[in-house]
C-alpha positions in Angstrom: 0.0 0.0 0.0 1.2 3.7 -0.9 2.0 5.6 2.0 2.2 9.4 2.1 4.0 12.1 4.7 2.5 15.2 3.9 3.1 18.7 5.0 1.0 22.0 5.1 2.8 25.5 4.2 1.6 28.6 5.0 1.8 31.4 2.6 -0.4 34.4 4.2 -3.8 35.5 2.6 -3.7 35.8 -1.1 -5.1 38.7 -2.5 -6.6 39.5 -6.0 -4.0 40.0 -8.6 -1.0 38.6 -6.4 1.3 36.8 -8.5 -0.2 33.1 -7.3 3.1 31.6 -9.1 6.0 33.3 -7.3 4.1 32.7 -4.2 3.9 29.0 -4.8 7.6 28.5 -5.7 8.5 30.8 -3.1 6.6 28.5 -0.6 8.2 25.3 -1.4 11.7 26.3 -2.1 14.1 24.2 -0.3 10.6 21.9 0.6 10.2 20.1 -2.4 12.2 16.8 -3.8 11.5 15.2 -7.6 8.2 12.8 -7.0 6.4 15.3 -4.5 2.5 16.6 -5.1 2.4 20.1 -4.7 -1.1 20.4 -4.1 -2.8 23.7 -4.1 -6.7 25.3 -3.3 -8.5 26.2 -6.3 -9.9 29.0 -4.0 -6.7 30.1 -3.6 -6.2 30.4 -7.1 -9.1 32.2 -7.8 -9.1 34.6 -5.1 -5.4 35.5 -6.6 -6.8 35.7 -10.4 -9.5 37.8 -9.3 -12.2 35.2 -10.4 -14.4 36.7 -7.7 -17.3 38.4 -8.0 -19.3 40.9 -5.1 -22.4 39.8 -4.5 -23.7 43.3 -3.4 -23.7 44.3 -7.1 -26.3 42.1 -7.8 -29.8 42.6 -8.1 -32.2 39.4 -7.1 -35.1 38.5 -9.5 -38.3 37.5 -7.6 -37.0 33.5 -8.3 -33.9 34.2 -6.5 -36.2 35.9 -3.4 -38.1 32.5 -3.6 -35.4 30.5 -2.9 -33.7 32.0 -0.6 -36.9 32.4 1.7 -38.9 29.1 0.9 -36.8 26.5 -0.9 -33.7 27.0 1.6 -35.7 28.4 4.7 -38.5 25.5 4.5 -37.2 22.9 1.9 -33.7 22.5 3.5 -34.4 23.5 6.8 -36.6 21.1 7.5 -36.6 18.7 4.7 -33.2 17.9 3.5 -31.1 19.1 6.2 -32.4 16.4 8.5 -32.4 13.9 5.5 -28.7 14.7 4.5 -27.7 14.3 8.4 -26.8 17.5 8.8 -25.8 18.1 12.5 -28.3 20.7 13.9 -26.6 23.9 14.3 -26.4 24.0 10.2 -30.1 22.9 9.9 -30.6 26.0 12.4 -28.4 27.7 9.9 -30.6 27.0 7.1 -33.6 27.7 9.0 -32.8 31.4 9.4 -31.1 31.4 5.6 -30.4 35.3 5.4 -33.3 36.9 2.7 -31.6 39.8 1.1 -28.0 38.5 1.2 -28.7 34.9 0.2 -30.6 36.1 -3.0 -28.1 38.0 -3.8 -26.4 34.5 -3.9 -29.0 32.8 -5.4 -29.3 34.8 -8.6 -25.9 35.0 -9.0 -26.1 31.1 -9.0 -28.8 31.4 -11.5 -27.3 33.3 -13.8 -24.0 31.7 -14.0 -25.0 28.3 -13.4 -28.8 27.3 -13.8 -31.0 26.2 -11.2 -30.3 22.9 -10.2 -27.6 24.3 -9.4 -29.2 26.7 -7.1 -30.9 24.5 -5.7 -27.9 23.8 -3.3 -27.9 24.8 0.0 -24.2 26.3 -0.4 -21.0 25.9 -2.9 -23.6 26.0 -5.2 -21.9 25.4 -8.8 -18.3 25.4 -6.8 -18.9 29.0 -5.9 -18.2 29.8 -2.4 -17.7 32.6 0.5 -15.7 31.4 2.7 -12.2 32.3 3.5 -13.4 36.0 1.7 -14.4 39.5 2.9 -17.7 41.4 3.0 -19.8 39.9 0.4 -17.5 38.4 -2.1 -17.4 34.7 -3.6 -14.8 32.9 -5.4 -15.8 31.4 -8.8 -14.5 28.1 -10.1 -11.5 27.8 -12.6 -13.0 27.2 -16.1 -9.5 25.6 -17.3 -8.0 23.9 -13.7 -5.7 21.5 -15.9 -4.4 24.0 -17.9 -3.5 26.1 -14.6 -1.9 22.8 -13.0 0.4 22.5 -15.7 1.5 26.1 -16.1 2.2 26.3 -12.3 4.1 22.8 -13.2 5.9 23.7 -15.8 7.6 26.7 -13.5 8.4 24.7 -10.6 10.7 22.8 -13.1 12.3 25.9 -14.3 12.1 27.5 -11.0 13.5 24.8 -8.8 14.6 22.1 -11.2 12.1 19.9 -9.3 10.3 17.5 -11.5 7.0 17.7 -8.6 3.4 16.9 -9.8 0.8 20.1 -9.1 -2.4 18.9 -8.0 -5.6 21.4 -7.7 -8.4 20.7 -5.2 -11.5 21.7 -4.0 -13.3 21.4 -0.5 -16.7 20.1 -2.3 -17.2 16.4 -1.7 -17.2 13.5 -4.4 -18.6 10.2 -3.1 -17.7 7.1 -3.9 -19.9 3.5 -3.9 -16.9 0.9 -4.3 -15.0 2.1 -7.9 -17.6 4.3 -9.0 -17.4 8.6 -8.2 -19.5 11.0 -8.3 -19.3 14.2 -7.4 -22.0 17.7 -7.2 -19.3 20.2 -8.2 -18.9 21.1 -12.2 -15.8 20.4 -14.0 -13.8 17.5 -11.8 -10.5 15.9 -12.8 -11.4 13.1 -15.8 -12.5 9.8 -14.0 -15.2 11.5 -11.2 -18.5 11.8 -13.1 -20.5 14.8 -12.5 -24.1 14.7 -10.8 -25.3 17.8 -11.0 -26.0 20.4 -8.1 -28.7 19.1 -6.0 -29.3 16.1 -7.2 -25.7 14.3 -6.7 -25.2 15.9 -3.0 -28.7 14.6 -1.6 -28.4 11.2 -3.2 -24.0 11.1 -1.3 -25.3 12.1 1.8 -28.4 10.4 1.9 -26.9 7.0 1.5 -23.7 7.5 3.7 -21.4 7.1 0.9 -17.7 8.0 1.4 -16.9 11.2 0.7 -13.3 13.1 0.1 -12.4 16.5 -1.3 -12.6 16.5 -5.0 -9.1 16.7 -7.0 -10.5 19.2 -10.0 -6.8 18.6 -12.3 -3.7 16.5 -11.8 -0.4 17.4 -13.6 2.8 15.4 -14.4 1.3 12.1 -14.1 -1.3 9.8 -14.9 -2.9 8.3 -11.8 -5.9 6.9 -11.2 -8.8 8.3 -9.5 -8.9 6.6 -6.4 -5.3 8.0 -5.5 -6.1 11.2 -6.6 -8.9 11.0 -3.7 -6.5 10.1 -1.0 -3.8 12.6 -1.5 -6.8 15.3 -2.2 -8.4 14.3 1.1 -4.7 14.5 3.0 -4.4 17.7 1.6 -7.7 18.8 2.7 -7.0 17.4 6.1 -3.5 19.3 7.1 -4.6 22.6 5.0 -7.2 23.2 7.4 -10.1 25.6 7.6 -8.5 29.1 7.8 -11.2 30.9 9.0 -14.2 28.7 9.1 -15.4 25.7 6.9 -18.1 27.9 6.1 -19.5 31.4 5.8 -21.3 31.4 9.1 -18.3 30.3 10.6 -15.9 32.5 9.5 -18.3 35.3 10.6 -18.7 33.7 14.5 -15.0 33.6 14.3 -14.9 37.3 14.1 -18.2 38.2 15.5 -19.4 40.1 13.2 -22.4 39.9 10.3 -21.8 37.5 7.5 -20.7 40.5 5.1 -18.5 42.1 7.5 -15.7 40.2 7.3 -12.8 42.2 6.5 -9.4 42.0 4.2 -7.8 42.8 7.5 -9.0 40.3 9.6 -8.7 37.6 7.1 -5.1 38.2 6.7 -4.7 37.4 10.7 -5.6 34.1 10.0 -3.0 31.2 9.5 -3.8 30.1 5.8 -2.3 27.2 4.1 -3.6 27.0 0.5 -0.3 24.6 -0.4 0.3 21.2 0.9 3.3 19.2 -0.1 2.9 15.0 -0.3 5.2 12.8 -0.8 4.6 9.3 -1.3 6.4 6.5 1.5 7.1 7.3 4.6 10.7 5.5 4.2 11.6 9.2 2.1 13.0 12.1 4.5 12.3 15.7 4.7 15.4 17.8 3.6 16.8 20.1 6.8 15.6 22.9 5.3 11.8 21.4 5.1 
């Protein structure tokens, strides 16, 4: 059986138009040995390419008002919250879903992404709010393998390291023995995609294993069941930063859910890079 020794790096909060790149090779410099998995946050990413969008330009249609006050309020609250197993202080969450705010949310949602979709109760389409000020959201990479290999491709000039970049995100893909599913658009080739709604309900609902989803792999053909493991080790040591969620990260700082600041987010330890290497019988350099 593979083993793996993994490490999480912090970098500091990345900001919108912050060369993503340098920081990376900066981060691993001297942590890094030919055969590693660099693997990095797609929110990371896209918070650093400025793939974000604020919500409080947005303008809710009367569908968007709808779901926010009946379909997440009622339908979730007290429907598929407690059929999901959802642990009660969410289905509380859900119960008092914010009106203006989460249609805000919702019609971005429906715009960009259609309304199964929406139909989410969060990280609906891979967008999400956590880990982001005020009432910004972080949009999902259109092109992830593309961005993989770049970031590669400049580790090997960069370090002379011949590493393998992996990107990940926190949405879950389930698994029933060899098969993989996951709700979240656009996931590395092997994890089929069940849209929105439909594919989270049906995961949770039957206890199926669940892991972060690897969204691109680069350097090396692996299968998908591997690609799961070091995703969810990633996952594991990069931690929350400041709250799994955007409820979270607002009782962290005690303030509203759109009043999270630049500044505070940047006192928070964040790791959006975690280095893997496979067996445990390889060593950490001094410098690592």
């Amino acid at each position: 059986m593979v083993k793996y020794k993994a490490r999480a790096i912090s970098t500091g909060y990345w900001h919108p138009g912050d060369n993503y790149i340098k920081k990376i090779i900066e981060s691993i410099k001297d942590r890094v040995i030919d055969g590693d998995f660099v693997v990095i946050s797609e929110k990371a990413i896209s918070t650093a390419m400025g793939n974000i969008v604020d919500e409080n330009s947005i303008k809710p249609s009367l569908s968007a008002r709808i779901l926010a006050k009946f379909w997440m309020r009622i339908i979730w609250g007290y429907l598929l919250g407690p059929l999901c197993g959802m642990q009660n202080k969410m289905i509380e969450r859900l119960r008092r879903y914010p009106l203006e705010s989460g249609s805000k949310h919702k019609q971005l949602i429906l715009q960009r992404f259609g309304l199964i979709q929406a139909l989410m109760f969060g990280s609906e389409g891979g967008v999400d709010g956590s880990n982001l000020p005020y009432a910004y959201v972080s949009l999902p990479l259109m092109n992830a393998e593309a961005i993989a290999e770049k970031i590669r491709r400049a580790i090997i000039c960069s370090l002379k390291k011949r590493v393998y970049v992996m990107i990940v995100d926190t949405d879950r893909t389930f698994s029933f023995r060899n098969f993989h599913f996951t709700y979240r658009p656009k996931p590395m080739r092997g994890i089929h995609y069940f849209p929105g709604v439909i594919g989270y309900v049906f995961g949770r609902m039957f206890r199926l294993k669940s892991r972060a989803t690897p969204l691109a792999v680069a350097g090396i053909s692996i299968d998908v069941e591997e690609a799961l493991k070091i995703a969810e080790i990633a996952n594991h040591m990069r931690g929350e930063g400041a709250g799994r969620t955007v409820w979270d990260m607002a009782e962290a700082f005690n303030v509203d859910l759109t009043s999270v600041s630049w500044e505070m987010l940047e006192k928070i330890t964040h790791k959006p890079i975690v280095v893997i290497r496979m067996n445990l019988t390889l060593k950490w350099n001094h410098n690592g």
